[in-house]
N, C-alpha and C positions, 0 to 999 in steps of 0.2 A: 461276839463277832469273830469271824474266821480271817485266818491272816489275808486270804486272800482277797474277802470283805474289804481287809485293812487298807489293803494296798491301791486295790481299787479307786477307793475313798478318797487314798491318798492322793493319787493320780487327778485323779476330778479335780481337788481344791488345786493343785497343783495348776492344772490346764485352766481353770477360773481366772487365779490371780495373771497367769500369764497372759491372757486376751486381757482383763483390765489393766495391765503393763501397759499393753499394746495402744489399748484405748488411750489414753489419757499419754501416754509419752508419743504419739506418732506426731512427726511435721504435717503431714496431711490433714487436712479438716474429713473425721469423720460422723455422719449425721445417720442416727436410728430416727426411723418411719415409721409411722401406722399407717397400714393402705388401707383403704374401703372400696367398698363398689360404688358409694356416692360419694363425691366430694373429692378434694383434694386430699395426699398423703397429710400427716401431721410429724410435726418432728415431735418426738418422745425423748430423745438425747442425743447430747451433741459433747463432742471430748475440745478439751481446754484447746488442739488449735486450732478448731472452725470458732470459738469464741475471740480469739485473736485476730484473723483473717476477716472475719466479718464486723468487727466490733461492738458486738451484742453484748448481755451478758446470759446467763444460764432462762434466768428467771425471761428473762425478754423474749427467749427460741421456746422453750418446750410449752406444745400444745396447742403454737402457734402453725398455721398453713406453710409449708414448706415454700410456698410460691412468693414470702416475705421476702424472699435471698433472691430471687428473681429479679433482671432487668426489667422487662413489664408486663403487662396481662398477658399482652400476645406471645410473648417467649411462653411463655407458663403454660398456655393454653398447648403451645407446639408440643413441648415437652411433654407434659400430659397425657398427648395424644401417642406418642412416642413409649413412654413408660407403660401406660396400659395395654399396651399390646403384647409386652412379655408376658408369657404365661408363670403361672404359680412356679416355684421355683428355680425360674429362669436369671440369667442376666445381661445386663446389657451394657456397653460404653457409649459416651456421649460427650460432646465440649456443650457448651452453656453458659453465656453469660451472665451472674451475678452482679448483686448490688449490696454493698456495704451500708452499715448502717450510716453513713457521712454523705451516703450517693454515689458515691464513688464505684465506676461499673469497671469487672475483668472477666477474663476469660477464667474458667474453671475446663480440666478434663476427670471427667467423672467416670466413676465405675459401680453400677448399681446390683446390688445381689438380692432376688427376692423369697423367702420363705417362710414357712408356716410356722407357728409356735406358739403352744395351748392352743388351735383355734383360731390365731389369730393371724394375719397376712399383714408378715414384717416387711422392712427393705434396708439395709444398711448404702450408703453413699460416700463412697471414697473418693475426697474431690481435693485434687494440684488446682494448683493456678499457674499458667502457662502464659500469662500475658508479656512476660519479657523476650519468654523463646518463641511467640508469634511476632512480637517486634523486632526480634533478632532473625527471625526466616524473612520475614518484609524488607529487611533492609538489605537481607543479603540477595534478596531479589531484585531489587531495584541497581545493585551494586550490580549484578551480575549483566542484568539488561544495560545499564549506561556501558560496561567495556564492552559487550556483545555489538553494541552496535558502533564506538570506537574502531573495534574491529573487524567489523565489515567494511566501514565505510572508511576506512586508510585509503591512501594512494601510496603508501611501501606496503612492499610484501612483509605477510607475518604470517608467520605459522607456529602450529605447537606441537612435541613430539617428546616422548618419554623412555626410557633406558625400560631394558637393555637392548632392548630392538633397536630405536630409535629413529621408527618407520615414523611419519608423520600422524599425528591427530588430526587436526582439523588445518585450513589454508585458507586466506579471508581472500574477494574475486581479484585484486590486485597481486596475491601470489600464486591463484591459478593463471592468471593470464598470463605472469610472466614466465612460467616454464611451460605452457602451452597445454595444461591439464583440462582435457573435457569436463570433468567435472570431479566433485570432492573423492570421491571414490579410489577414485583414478590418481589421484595426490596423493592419499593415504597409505595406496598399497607402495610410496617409495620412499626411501631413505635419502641423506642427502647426498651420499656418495651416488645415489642413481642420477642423479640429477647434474652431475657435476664430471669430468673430463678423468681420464681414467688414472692422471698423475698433475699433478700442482705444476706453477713454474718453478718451484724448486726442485721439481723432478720425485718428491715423493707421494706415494700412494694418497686419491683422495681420502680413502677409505678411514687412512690411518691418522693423516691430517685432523679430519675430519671428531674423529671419534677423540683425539686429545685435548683438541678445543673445547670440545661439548664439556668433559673430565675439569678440564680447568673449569670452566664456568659454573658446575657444580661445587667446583672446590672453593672458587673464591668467590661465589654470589652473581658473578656476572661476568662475564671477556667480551672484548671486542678482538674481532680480527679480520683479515680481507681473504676470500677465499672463489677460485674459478668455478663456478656455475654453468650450468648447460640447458637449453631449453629440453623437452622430453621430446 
């Protein structure tokens, strides 16, 4: 054998042991597939954490219908319809609810890869479980909708506005009416110094007033203070 044989050689087992590294130590649940033209995929192998995640064991998954891991016929059947549409070695992403061997159903985000070997039409399935970061977006949505409408529906003006500009974001109808702003627009394109008289009763610049206050309130969390306003 030529050294370059050698190395070659060497290379391969090399790149081998490292996908079975990968296999067998990934967090992810990953699941090897048989596809057919008839029938459902089959799981052929599955790495130590889809046996965790699912609470199968080895013997329980392989050669069984992939549609086991499935919430019910009808997801299966979606899915399905869904899979078999990628062509030979195509891929596809997808969420998918699963079912634990306890019953217990989550969300999965999957990533399916399809290809040929010996003859035979594989699929590998890379699949998270997202069920905490879908209950963590739901709640930040509902969080978002209860102040959104807090802040609409005030009778004090509120508004929001960000450095270094510190032109306004957004104004709920209570602090467009009070500076007489047609509409959000028209709020937005002003700062408060626009809105406000061109010197305090202490005789100094709103401008500057203005932009020390803001300074401190970033500095210590919050300020109050009292300051002359002007309708537009």
């Amino acid at each position: 054998m030529s050294d370059g044989s050698a190395k070659k050689d060497s290379a391969a087992l090399l790149a081998g042991e490292c996908r079975e590294l990968f296999f067998q130590q990934a967090l992810d649940s990953i699941l090897l597939l048989e596809v057919s033209t008839e029938g459902e995929p089959v799981i052929l192998d599955v790495n130590p954490a889809a046996l965790r995640i699912y609470g199968y064991s080895r013997a329980e998954l392989v050669g069984r219908p992939v549609s086991i891991l499935n919430e019910s016929a009808d997801s299966a059947d979606a899915l399905m319809k869904k899979v078999c549409g990628v062509p030979a070695g195509g891929g596809i992403n997808f969420e998918v609810r699963h079912k634990r061997k306890d019953g217990s159903v989550f969300t999965v985000e999957a990533s399916g890869h399809d290809m040929l070997v010996g003859g035979r039409r594989l699929a590998i399935s890379v699949e998270r479980d997202i069920t905490e970061r879908r209950k963590a977006e739901n709640t930040l949505k509902d969080s978002e909708g209860k102040y959104r409408n807090l802040f609409e529906s005030s009778r004090d003006a509120l508004m929001t506005m960000a450095p270094p500009s510190w032109r306004f974001n957004s104004g709920n109808p209570a602090a467009l009416a009070l500076f007489r702003a047609k509409d959000g627009a028209e709020f937005a394109a002003c700062t408060p110094w626009d809105l406000s008289p061109a010197r305090q009763p202490d005789g100094r610049a709103s401008e500057e007033e203005a932009r020390d206050m803001m300074a401190t309130a970033l500095r210590e969390g919050s300020h109050f203070f009292c300051v002359d306003e002007q309708a537009s």
